[in-house]
N, C-alpha and C positions, 0 to 999 in steps of 0.2 A: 491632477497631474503635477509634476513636480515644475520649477517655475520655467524649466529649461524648453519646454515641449510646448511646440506651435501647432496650434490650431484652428481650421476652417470648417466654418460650414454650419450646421446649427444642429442641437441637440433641444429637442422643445418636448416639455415636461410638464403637464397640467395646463398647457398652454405658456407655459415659461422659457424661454430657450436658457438651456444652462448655462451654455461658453460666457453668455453676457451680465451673470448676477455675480455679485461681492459674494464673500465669504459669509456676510451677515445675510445676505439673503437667499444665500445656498443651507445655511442651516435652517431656516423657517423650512425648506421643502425637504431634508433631512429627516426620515424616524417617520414622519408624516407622509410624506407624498413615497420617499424613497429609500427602502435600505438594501443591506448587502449582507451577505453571506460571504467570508473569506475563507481561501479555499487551505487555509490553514488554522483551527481555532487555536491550537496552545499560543501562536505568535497573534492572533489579535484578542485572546484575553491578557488581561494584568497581570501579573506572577502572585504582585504582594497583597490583591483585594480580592475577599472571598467574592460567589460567582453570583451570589443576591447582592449585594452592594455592587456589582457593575453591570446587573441588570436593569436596578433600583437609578443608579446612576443616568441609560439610556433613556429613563422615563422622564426623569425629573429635567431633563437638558431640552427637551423640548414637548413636556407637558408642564401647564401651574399646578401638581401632584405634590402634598405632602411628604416627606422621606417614610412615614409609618406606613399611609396607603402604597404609598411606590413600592415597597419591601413584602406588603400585603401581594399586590399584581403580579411582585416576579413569580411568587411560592404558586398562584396562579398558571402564569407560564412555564414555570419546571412542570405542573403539574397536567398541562395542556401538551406538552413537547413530550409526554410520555419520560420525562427521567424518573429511573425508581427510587423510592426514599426521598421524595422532594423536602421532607421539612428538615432531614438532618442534612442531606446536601447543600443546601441552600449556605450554610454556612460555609460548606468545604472550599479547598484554594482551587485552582486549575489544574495543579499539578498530581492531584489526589483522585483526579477524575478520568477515567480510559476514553480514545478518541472519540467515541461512539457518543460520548457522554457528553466532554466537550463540544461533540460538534451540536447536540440538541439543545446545550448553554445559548452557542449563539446563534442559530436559529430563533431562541426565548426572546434574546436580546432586539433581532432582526423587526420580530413582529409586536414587540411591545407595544409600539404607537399604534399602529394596524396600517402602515401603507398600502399603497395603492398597485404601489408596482415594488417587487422583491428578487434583486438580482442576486443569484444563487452561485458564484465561483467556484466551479469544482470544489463541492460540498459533501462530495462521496470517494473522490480520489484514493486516500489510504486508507478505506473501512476494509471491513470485511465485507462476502458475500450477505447475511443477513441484517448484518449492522444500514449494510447499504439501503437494503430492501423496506427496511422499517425508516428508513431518513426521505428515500423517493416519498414514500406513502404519506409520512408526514408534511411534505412540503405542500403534495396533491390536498391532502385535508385542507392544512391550514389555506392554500390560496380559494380551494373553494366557498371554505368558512369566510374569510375574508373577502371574498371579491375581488382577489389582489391580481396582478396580472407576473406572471414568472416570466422572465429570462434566465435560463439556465446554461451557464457555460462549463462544457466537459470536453473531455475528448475522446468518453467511452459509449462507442455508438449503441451498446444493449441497453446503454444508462438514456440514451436518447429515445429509443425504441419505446423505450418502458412508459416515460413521462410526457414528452413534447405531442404536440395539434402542427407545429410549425416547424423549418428545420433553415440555417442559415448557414452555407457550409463558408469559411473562410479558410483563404490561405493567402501567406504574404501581406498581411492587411488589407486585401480586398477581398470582394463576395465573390465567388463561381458558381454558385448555387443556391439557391431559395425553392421552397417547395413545402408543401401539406407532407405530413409527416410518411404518410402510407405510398406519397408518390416516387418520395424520395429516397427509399429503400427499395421500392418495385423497380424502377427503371432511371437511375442512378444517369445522368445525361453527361459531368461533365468526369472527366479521366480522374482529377484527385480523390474526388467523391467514392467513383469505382474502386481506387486504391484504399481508401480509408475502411471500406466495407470488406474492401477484401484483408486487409491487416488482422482483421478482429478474430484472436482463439476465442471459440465457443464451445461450449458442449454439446458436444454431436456430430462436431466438423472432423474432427481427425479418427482414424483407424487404429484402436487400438483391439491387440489379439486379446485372448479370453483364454483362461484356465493355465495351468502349466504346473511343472513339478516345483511345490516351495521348499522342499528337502535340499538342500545345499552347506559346502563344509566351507566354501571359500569366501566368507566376510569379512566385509574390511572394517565395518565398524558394529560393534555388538552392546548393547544397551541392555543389562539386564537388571529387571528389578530397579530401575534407578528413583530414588528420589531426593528433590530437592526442595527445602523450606527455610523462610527468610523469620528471625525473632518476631516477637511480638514487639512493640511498643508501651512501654507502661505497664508490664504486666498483664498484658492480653496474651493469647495462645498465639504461636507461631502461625505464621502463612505457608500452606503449603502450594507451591507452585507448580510441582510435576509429581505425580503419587503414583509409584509404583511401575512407571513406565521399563517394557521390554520392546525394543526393535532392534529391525539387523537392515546392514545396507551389503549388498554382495558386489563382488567383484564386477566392474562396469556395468553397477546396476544403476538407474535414476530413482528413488524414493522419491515420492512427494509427501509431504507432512502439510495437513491443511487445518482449519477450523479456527472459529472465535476470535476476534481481538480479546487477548487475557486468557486464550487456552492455555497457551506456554508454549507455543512455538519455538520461538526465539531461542525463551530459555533452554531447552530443548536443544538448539543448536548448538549455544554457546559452549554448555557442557558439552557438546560432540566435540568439541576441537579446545578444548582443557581451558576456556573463558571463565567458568562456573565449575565449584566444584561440588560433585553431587555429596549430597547428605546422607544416604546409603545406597548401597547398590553396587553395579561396577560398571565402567565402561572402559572397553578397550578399542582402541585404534590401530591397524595398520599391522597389530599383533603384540601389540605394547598395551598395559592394563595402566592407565591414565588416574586413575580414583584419586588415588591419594601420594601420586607421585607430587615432587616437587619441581616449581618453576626451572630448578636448573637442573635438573636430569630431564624434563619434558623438552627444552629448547630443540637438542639436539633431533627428537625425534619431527618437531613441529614441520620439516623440509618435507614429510610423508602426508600432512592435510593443514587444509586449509580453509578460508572463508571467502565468502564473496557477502558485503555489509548491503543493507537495503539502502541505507543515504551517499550514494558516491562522494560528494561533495566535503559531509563533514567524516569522514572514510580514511580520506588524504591531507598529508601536510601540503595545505597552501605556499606555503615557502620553499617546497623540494620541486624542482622543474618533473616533469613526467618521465625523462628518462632516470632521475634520481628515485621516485617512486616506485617503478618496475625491476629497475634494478638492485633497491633494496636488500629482498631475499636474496639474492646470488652473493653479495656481499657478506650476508651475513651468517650466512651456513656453508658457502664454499671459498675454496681460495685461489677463484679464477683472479686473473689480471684483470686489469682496466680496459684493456680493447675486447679480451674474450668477451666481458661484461657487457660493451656497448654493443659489440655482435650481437651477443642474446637480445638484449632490448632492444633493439630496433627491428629483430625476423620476429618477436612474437609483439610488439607494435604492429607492425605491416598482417602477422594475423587475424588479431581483432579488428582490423581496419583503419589505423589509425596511421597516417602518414612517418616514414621510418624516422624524417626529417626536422619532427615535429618534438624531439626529446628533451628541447630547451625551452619551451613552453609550460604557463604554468597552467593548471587548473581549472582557474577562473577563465582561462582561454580557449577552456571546451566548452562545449554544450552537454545537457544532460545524460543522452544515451550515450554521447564520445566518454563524457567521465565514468557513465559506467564499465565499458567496454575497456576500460580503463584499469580500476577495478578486477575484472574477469583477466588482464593481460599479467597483473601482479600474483593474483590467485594460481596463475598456471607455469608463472617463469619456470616454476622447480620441479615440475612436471607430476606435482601430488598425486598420491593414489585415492583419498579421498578430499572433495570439496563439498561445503555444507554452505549454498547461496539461500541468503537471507530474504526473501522478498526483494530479489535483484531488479525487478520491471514493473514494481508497484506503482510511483511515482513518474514516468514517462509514458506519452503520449503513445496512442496505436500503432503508429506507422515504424515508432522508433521504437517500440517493445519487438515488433513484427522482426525488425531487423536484427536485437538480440537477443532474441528466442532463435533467430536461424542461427545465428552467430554459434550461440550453444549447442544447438544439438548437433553442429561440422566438427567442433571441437572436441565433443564427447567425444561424437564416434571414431574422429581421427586419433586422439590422443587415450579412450579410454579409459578416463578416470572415474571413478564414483560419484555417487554424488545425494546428497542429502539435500532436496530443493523444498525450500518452505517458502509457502505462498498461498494466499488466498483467494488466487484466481482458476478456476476447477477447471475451464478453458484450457489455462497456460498448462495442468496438472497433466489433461488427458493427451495435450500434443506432447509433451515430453514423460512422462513418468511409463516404468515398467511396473512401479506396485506403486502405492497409496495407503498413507495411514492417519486415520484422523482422530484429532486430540480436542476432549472436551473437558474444560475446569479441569486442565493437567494428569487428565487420566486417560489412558488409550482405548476408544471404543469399538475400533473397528482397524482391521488391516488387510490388504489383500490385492489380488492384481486390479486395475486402472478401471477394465470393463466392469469386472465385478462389483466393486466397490463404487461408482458411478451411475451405474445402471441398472445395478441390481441388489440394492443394499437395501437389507432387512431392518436397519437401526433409525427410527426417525430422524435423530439428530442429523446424519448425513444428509436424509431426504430434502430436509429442511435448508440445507448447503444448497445440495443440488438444485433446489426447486428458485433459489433467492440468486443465481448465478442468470444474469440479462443475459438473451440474447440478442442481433441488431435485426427484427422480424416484429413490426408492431403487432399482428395477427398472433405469433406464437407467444409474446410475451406476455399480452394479455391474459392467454390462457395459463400460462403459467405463474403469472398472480393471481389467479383466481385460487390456482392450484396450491399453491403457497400458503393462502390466506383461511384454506380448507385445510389446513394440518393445526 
């Protein structure tokens, strides 16, 4: 804890209480007795040291391990963590590795020494559905291989279902609940609890219709044939990132676009709203053919669509107060006044729920669903026909996804606008989306309405979504990993 934070009470470790050991004798039980999973890998590996040399490193810090055998045990542990290609990866930076990848780095890193006890910090938070699924399973292997004892901190109750014997629910810094895993999803005792279980989109929970006419002329965004590919390096073949993709989003329709860390979601997006420019093909928006138009004839149109980014935080300029943020757009495509302006910003603040009063405030003086809501209030100032949200609720907690998942779907339906929602939560998909289209290794394999394509899809790769999507049911989950692990 940093030197500022007072502490009571004791924390005992191997028989060690920790609050009372030095720094020298906190590292003797480090790697050994105790590690850690952080619930961010690219921020706790190195930028500049490939990911064997700062596995090799966790070794040698507190084992007496040559640097040749240490470098020997990482290739070991890439290869025990399931990463694929361990002996060319081994050399690779962090940066060259997809999160799924980094996160089974430090995992590697975690169990090098083989502790006793492995605290796991939301270690699955912005995976994907199967990325997730193979990270649970690997954590279960390893503590059983080990004998290690797991604390695992999330806040995704399917994630808790899937994995915990134990369940400690906290709010405010203290406990309201404690309980054996099956008792604590059966008969849920205290209110927060109740709420928590009840916050969670799952698949199966919401209603959605089934079949309908997909013949329609009125789309706002049309994708045809697109593809986009990045050069090669050195005279290697180019990367291609999206091959050959066709979708359409219709007038006040929700699309959801799901699949893989490194499908090309994103990518996907960004070219929807002239980020990316595709390499062939065509996209049009709003009724404007975007391909190969140029940034200053696109500007004018940009006031018709828009984005909602998956990181609220690095999203916005920290130095622009939130009502300079929201206000932005209006500034810069129309030529309202300054009170018109602050009008606007503060009735579509008070929208999203964000205090009208609050327009001199910065950033760093929200919290994470406020900054996103935040976000979503900038995306709508101009009242777009189409918005393409990027994985908007990946990174927040249940309770406060819960509350921007309503947020959005009052706003659609009041205001109407389109919307291209990528995310890889199949839950979040079935409560909001009217069709569904899912993207593997940047190629379109399936598309279709919500039910269909959820509960009735003929393409494994989907199944294999669906079946890696938690629900918070320890009874169902389990059968659904079995179910999973039988594909």
């Amino acid at each position: 804890m940093p030197p500022n934070a007072v502490t009571s009470g004791s924390v005992v470790l191997d028989g060690h209480d920790t609050l009372s050991l030095s720094q020298r004798e906190l590292r003797k039980l480090r790697g050994k007795k105790v590690a850690m999973i952080f619930q961010e890998p690219m921020t706790a590996l190195d930028p500049l040291y490939p990911i064997g040399e700062q596995i090799a490193e966790a070794i040698t810090a507190h084992q007496s391990t040559p640097k040749d055998k240490a470098r020997s045990r990482a290739l070991e542990l890439l290869q025990m963590v399931g990463l694929p290609d361990p002996k060319k990866r081994i050399s690779h930076y962090p940066h060259q590795l997809s999160g799924g990848q980094l996160q089974r780095v430090v995992i590697a890193m975690a169990v090098s020494c083989e502790p006793e006890l492995l605290i796991a910090d939301e270690p699955t938070t912005a995976l994907d559905v199967t990325v997730q699924a193979e990270i649970l399973e690997l954590i279960r292997d390893l503590a059983e291989r080990l004998n290690a004892g797991v604390l695992f901190i999330t806040h995704d109750m399917g994630v808790v279902a899937d994995i915990a014997d134990r369940v400690i629910v906290l709010r405010d810094g203290s406990v309201v609940e404690e309980g054996e895993v099956h008792e604590i999803f059966a008969t849920p005792k205290c209110d927060y609890t109740q709420h928590l279980l009840s916050s969670v989109p799952y698949l199966g929970q919401a209603q959605v219709s089934e079949g309908g006419d997909l013949e329609r002329t009125d789309w706002v965004l049309n994708m045809d044939n697109v593809t986009i590919s990045y050069p090669g390096r050195w005279g290697s073949p180019p990367y291609m990132a999206i091959n050959n993709v066709s979708l359409s989003v219709g007038k006040g329709e929700v699309l959801g676009l799901v699949g893989e860390s490194g499908s090309g979601k994103s990518t996907l997006g960004r070219c929807a709203v002239g980020l990316l420019k595709a390499s062939s093909g065509h996209v049009k928006v709003c009724g404007t053919d975007i391909t190969h138009i140029s940034n200053r004839k696109l500007r004018p149109a940009r006031k018709r669509f828009t984005m909602v980014f998956q990181d609220p935080a690095s999203s916005v300029n920290p130095r622009e107060t939130i009502g300079e943020i929201v206000g932005k757009p209006l500034r810069v495509h129309t030529s309202d006044n300054p009170s018109s302006i602050k009008a606007r910003v503060e009735e579509m603040l008070e929208r999203v729920r964000i205090p009208a009063n609050w327009t001199g405030r910065y950033p760093h003086e929200l919290s994470g669903g406020q900054r996103q809501r935040l976000g979503i209030a900038r995306a709508l100032i101009l009242n777009p026909e189409l918005l393409v949200a990027d994985e908007p609720t990946s990174a927040l907690d249940v309770s406060v996804q819960a509350t921007v998942l309503e947020l959005f779907k009052e706003l659609q339906a009041e205001l109407g606008f389109s919307c291209l929602f990528i995310t890889h939560d199949l839950g979040v998909v079935e409560m909001l989306a009217d069709r569904v289209a899912v993207l593997k290794s940047g190629q379109l394999i399936e598309v279709g309405y919500t039910a269909d394509v959820l509960h009735n899809s003929k393409e494994e790769y989907t199944k294999r979504l669906v079946l890696s999507a938690p629900v918070p049911d320890p009874e169902a989950q389990l059968a659904r990993r079995k179910a999973f692990a039988a594909l």
